[in-house]
C-alpha positions as CSV (number, residue, x, y, z in Angstrom):
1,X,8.5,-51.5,-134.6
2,X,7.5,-48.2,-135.7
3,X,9.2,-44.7,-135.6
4,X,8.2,-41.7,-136.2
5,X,9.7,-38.0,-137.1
6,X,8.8,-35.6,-134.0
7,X,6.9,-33.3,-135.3
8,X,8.2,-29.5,-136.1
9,X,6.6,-26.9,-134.0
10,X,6.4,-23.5,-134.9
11,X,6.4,-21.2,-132.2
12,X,3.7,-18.4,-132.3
13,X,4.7,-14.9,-132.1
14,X,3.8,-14.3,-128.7
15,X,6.2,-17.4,-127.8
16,X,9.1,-15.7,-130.3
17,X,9.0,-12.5,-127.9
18,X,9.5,-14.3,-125.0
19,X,12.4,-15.8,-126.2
20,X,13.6,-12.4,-127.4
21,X,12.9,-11.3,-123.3
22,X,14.7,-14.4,-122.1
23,X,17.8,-13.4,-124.9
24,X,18.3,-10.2,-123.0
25,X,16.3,-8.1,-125.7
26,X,13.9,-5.1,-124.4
27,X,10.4,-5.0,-125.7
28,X,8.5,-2.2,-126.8
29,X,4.5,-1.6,-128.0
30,X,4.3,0.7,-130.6
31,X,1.5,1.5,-133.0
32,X,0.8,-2.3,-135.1
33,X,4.2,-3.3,-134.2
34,X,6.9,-4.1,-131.3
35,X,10.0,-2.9,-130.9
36,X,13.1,-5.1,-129.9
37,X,16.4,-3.2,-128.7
38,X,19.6,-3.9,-127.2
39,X,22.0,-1.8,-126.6
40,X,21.9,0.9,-128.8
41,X,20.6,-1.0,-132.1
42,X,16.5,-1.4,-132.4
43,X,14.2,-3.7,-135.2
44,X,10.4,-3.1,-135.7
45,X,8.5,-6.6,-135.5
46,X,5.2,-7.1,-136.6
47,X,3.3,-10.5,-136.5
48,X,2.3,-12.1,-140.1
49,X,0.7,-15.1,-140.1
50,X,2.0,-16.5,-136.6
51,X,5.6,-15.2,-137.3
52,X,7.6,-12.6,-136.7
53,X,8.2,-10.1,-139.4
54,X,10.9,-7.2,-139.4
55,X,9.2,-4.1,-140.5
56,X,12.2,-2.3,-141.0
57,X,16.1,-3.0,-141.7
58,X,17.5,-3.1,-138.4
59,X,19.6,0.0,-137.3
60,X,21.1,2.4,-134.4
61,X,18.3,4.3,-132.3
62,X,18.3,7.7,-133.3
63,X,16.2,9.4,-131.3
64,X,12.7,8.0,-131.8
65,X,13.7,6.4,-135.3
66,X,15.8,3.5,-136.4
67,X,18.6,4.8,-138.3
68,X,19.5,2.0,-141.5
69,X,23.1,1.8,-142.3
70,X,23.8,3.6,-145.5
71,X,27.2,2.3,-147.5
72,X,28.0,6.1,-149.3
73,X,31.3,3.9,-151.2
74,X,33.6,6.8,-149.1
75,X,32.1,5.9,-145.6
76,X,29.3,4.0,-143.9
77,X,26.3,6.1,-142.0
78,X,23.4,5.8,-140.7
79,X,20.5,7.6,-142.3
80,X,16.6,7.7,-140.7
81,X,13.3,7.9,-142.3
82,X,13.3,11.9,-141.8
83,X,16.8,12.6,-143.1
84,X,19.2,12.9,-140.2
85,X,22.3,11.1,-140.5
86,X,25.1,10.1,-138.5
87,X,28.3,8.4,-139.4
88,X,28.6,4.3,-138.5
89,X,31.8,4.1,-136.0
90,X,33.5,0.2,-135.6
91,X,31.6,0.0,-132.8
92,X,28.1,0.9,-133.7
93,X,28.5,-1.3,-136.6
94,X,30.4,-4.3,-134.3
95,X,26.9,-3.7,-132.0
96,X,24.3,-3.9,-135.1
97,X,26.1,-7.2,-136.4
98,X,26.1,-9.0,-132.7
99,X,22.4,-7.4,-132.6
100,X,21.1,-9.0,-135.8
101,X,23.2,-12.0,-135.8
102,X,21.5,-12.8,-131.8
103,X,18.1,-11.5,-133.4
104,X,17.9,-14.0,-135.7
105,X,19.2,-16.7,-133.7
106,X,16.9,-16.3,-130.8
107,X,13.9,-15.9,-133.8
108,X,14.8,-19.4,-135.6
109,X,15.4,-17.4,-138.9
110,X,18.4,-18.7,-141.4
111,X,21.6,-17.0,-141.5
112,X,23.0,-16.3,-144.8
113,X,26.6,-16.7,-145.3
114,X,27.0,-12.6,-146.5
115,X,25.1,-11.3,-143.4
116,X,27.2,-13.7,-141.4
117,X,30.6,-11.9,-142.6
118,X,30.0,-8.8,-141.9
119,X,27.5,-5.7,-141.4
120,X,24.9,-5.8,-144.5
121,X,24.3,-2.3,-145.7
122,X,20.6,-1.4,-146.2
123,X,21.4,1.2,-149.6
124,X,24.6,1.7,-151.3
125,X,25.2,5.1,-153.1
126,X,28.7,4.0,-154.4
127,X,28.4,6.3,-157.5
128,X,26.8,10.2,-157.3
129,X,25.5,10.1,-160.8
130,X,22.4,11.7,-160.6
131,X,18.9,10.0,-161.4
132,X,20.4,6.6,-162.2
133,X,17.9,4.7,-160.4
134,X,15.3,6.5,-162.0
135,X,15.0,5.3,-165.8
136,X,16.6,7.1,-168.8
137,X,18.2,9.7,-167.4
138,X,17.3,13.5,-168.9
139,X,19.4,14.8,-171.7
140,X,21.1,17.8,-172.1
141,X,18.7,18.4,-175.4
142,X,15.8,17.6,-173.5
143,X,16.3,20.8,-170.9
């Protein structure tokens, strides 16, 4: 007698979005990309090699952008690609966890064991000491 492994099938992109439909998420064309929202969080998809790729950290819709969650070490917001910001209330943040937590679900992607305790902030500006990610910070001498 002789068995055999089934063999793994990898959905194509075009199959991934349905699911996302069937999951309850709403798709939208945009310019190289698609976007997936639910509720009020949004994630820019783009295929990559019969995938889906995020584009983008998933955020809150803000207007016409996605705002990322910012960690400032004194309170969470939301910042966009133009500068507005917004602070992150419990439930906006409860939202964007369910969101990405479904999102990669329905997508077949691995869930790591920090994204799957909480809300995983995009930048953290814990400190205010200027031009630290920037090199060798300028010295007084050197004004």
């Amino acid at each position: 007698m002789f068995f055999r492994r089934q063999r793994i099938e990898t959905p194509t992109f075009d199959q991934r979005i349905d699911k996302l439909r069937a999951a309850g998420f709403a798709i939208a064309p945009l310019e190289g990309a698609l976007r997936a929202t639910r509720g009020p969080c949004a994630i820019d998809l783009k295929e990559q090699e019969g995938a889906a790729v995020a584009v983008c950290q998933a955020g809150v819709v803000m207007g016409a952008e996605i705002g990322a969650l910012v960690d400032g070490g004194y309170q969470k917001f939301f910042r966009t690609p133009s500068g507005k910001q917004k602070p992150a209330l419990a439930d906006d943040l409860k939202a964007l966890h369910d969101f990405e937590e479904d999102l990669w679900q329905v997508l077949g992607q691995q869930s790591y064991y920090n994204q799957s305790l909480g809300t995983v902030s995009t930048l953290y500006l814990y400190d205010r000491v200027k031009d630290r990610d920037c090199g060798v910070p300028r010295r007084v001498w050197e004004t």
